[in-house]
N, C-alpha and C positions, 0 to 999 in steps of 0.2 A: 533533306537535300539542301547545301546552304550552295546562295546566290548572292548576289550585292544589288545594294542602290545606287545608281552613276549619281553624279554631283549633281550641278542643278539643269543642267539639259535633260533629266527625265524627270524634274518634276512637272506636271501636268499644269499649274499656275502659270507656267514660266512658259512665253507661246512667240516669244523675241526670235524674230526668221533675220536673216540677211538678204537685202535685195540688191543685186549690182546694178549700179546708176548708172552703165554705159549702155545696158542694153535698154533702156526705156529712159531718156534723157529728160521728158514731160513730168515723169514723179517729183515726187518731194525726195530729198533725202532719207536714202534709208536711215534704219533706227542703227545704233552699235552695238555689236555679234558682242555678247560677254566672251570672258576668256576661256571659261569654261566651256562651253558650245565651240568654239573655235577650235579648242586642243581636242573635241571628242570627234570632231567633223573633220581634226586633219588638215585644215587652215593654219596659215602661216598667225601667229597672236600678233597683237599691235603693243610694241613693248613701249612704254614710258622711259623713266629717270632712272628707275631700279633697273639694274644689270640682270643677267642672266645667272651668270658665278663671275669667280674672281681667278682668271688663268694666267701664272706667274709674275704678278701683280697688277695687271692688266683687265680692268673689267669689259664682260663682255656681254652689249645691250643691244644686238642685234644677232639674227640667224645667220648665218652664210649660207650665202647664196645657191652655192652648188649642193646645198643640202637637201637631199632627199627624203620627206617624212610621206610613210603610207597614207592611205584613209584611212585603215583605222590604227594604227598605229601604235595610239594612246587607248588606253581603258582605266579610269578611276572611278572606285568606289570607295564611299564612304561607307557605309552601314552592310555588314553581314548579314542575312536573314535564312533560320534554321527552315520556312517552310510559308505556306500562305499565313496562316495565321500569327504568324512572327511580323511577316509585312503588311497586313490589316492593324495590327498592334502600335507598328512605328506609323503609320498613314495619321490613325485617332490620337495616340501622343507627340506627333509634330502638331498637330491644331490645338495642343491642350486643351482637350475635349475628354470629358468621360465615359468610360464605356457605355453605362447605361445612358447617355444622350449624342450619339454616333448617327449623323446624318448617315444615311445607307448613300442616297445619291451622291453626294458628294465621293461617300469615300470608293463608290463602283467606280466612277468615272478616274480616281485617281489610278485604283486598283488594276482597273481595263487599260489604262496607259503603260502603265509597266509589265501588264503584260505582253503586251505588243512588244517592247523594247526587250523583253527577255526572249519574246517569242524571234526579233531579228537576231540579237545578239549571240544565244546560247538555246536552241531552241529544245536542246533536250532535257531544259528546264521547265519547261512551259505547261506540262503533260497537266501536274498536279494543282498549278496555278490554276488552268484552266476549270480544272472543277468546281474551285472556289469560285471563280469567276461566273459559272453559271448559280452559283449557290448566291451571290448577290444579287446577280439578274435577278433569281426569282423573286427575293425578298424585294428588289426595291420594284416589281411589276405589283407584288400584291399590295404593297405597301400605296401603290399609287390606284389600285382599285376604289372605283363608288364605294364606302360601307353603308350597311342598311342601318334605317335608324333606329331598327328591333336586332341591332345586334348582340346577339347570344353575351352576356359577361362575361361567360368562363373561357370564352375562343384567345386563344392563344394570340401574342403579340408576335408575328412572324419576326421579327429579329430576335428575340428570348431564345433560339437555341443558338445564335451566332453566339449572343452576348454571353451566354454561357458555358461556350467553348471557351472565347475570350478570355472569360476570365479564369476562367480552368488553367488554363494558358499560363496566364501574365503571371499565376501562384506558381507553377512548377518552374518558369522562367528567372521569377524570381528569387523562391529557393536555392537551383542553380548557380545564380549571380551569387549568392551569400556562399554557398560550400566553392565556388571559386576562389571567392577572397582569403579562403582558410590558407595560412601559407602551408608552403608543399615542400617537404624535402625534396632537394635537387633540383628546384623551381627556384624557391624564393630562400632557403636557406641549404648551406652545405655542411656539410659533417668536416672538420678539418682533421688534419691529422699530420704528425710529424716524425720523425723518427729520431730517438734521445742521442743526443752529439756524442760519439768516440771519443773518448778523453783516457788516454792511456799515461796515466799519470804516475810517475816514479817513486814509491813511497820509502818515504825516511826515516829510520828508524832515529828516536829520539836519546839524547845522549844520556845516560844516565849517572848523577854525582855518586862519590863512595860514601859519603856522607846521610845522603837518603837513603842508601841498603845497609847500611848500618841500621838506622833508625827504624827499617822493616824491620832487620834481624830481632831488632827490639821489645817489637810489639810482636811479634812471633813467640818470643820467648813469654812473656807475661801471660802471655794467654795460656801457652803449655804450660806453664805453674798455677795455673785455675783451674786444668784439669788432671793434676796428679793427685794420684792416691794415696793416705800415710796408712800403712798401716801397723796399728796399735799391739804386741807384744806383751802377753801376760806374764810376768814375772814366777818361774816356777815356783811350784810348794813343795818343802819337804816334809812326810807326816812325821819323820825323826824329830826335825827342828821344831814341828808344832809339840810334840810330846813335851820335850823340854820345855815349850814354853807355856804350856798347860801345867804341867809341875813347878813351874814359878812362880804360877798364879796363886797355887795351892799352897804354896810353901807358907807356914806363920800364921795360916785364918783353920776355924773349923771347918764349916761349913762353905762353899762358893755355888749359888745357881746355875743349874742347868745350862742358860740359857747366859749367861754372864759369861763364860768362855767364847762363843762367838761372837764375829763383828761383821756388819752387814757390808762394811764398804770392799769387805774383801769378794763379796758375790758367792754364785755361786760355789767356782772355786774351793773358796776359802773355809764356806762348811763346812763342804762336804770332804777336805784337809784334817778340818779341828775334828769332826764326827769320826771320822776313822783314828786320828792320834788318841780322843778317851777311849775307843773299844781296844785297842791296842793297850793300853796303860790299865785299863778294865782286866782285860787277860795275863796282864804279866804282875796283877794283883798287886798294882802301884799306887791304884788308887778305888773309890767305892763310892755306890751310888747307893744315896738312903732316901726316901720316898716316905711321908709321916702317914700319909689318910690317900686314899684310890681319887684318882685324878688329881692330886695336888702337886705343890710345884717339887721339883728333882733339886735333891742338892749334891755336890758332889764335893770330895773329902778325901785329902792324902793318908796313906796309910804310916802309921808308926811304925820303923822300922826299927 
């Protein structure tokens, strides 16, 4: 349950009363009401040199008169607090004091004063304060007990389960504080976003020389001559005409090799041309094949006519 700390009218140090000097004229002068006690009490403030604000260039360093402020009118707090032990916490760290050396007295007496002040103010606050408020009572009655001079070592420090709430506390509070600081989408940073500008833009076709489509055609063309095909045409054979010219060869020698009528550069082909023109010229007993010894070499021999 959070609640606040008022300014310095609730702190307990602070004990500055107003006394009006017309109704007991004998006193000394009262003491002066701070500004803060004045704005919480509803009292007109005692304004100085400093203005109020500044109304249409006009400053303005006094209230008007016909103005009506409630009693309580005004409420300032400075300090939020999640629960008692949030406000036991800020109590020992205004006196920069450590937890483990936390006058109990003192800080009851702080403590019981704000209670009071939540207890007028907001009183459906007060419920859980109170509990604490008895939980320091006890500690600082026992705490103010005779001790025996046989007492026990192992007895317990009556403040050691405050201080260890405390500090139970002041770690999760402070973890807190750190995952606070993590920035936060849609807190501390935004996502932006925009949408890409319309741009309906009239496209031009570019003009093109007859010169440059010439010079395409050109390179079009070199390349279609890179990939054409020639193809090569073998010159027909006649075995007639090779006959005749196996009998030319023959004509004037004895003997000519087998293998001396053919010519390799003519290929296949050209064999297989010469080989059918001898068996041809074989049969029409033009010409004769004489063989000396079994596998030796063939010669072959026009006949006398």
């Amino acid at each position: 349950m959070t609640t606040g700390s008022p300014l310095s009218a609730n702190d307990p140090t602070s004990e500055s009363q107003a006394h009006p000097a017309a109704d007991e004229p004998n006193r000394e002068p009262a003491q002066a009401v701070p500004a803060e006690l004045a704005t919480l009490a509803g009292l007109r403030p005692q304004q100085g040199e400093m203005p109020f604000a500044v109304v249409m260039g006009k400053a303005v360093t006094e209230l008007p008169k016909d103005l009506y402020i409630p009693p309580q009118a005004l409420e300032v707090f400075l300090e939020a607090f999640e629960g008692p032990l949030d406000l036991l916490l800020y109590l020992i760290k205004r006196q920069n004091l450590d937890i483990l050396e936390i006058d109990v007295s003192a800080i009851t007496e702080q403590y019981m004063h704000y209670v009071e002040l939540m207890d007028a103010m907001q009183f459906e606050l007060a419920a859980e304060y109170l509990l604490m408020a008895a939980m320091l009572a006890e500690i600082k009655s026992r705490m103010l007990l005779p001790r025996s001079t046989e007492l026990d070592e192992d007895e317990e420090d009556p403040r050691a389960q405050l201080i260890r709430r405390l500090q139970e506390y002041e770690r999760f509070k402070k973890a807190a504080e750190e995952i606070e600081e993590i920035p936060r989408m849609e807190r501390d940073t935004w996502l932006g976003s925009a949408n890409p500008p319309d741009l309906n833009r009239a496209r031009v076709d570019p003009e093109v020389d007859m010169r440059e489509l010439l010079v395409a055609l050109g390179e079009v063309l070199r390349r279609a001559d890179m990939f054409e095909s020639h193809h090569i045409q073998r010159e027909a054979l006649s075995t007639r005409e090779r006959m005749s010219q196996v009998l030319e060869q023959l004509a004037g020698q004895q003997f000519v090799p087998f293998v001396a009528l053919f010519s390799a550069r003519e290929g296949r082909l050209g064999v297989v041309v010469t080989f059918l023109a001898i068996m041809e010229l074989i049969k029409e007993a033009l010409v004769e094949i004489v063989q000396t010894e079994s596998f030796g070499p063939i010669h072959v021999k026009a006949r006398a006519e």
